[in-house]
C-alpha positions as CSV (number, residue, x, y, z in Angstrom):
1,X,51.0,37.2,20.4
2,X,49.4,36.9,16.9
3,X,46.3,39.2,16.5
4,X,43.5,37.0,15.2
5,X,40.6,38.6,13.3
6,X,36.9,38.3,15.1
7,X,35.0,35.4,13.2
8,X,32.5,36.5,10.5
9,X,29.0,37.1,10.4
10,X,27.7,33.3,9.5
11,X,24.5,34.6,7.9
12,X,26.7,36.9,5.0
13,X,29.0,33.5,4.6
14,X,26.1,31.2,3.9
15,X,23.1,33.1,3.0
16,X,19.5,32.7,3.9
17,X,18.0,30.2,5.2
18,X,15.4,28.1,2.5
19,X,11.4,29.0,3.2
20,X,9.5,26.4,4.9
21,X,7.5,25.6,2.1
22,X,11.4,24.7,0.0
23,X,11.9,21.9,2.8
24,X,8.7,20.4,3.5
25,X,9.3,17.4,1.4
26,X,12.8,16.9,2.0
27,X,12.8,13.7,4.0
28,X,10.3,11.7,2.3
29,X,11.6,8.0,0.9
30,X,11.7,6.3,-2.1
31,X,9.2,3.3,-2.8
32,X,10.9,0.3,-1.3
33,X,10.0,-1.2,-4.5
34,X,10.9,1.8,-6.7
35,X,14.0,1.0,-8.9
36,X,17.3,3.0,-8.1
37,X,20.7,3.2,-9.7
38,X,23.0,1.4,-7.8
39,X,26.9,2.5,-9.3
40,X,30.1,1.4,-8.5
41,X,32.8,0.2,-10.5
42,X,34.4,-3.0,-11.1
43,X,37.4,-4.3,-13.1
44,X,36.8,-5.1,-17.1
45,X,37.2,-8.4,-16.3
46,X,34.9,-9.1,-13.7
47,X,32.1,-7.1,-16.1
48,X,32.7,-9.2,-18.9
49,X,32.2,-12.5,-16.6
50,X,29.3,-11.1,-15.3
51,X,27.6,-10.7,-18.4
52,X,28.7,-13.5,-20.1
53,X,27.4,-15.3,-17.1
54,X,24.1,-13.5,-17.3
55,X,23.8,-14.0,-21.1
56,X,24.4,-17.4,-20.5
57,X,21.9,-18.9,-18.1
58,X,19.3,-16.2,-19.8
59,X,19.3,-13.9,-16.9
60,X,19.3,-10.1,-16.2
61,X,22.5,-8.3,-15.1
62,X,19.8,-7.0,-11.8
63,X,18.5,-11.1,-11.3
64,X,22.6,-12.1,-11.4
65,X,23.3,-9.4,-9.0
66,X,20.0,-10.4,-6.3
67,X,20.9,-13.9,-6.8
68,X,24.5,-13.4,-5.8
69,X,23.9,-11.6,-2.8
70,X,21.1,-13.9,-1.5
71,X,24.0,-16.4,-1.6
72,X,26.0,-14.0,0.3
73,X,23.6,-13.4,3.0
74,X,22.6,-16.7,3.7
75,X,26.5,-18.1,3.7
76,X,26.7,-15.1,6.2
77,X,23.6,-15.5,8.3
């Protein structure tokens, strides 16, 4: 039979815990109105329609994007 080691100490392996005062603010959320980055990628040509779409109808790249997925939701339900 193989002779297996006893586990290690999990306090040496990953430290301390933080202080109270490191985590009291941890779980608070954004402003649901605050702007965030929102990143993915996309082929080169689907980002050159996209903004030559936008350019064209005088729009942001952000007002495109909201428009396109209020379609999307309300095709959806």
């Amino acid at each position: 039979m193989a002779k297996v080691p006893p586990p290690m100490d999990l306090t040496i392996r990953k430290g301390e815990p933080p202080a109270r005062t490191a985590i009291m603010d941890n779980l608070e959320r954004p402003d649901p109105g605050e702007m965030q980055n929102l990143n993915f990628k996309v082929t080169a040509d689907f980002k050159r329609d996209f903004r030559i779409y936008a350019a064209t109808h005088n729009l942001s790249l952000v007002k495109v994007l909201y428009k396109a997925f209020e379609v999307l939701r309300a095709q959806q339900g």
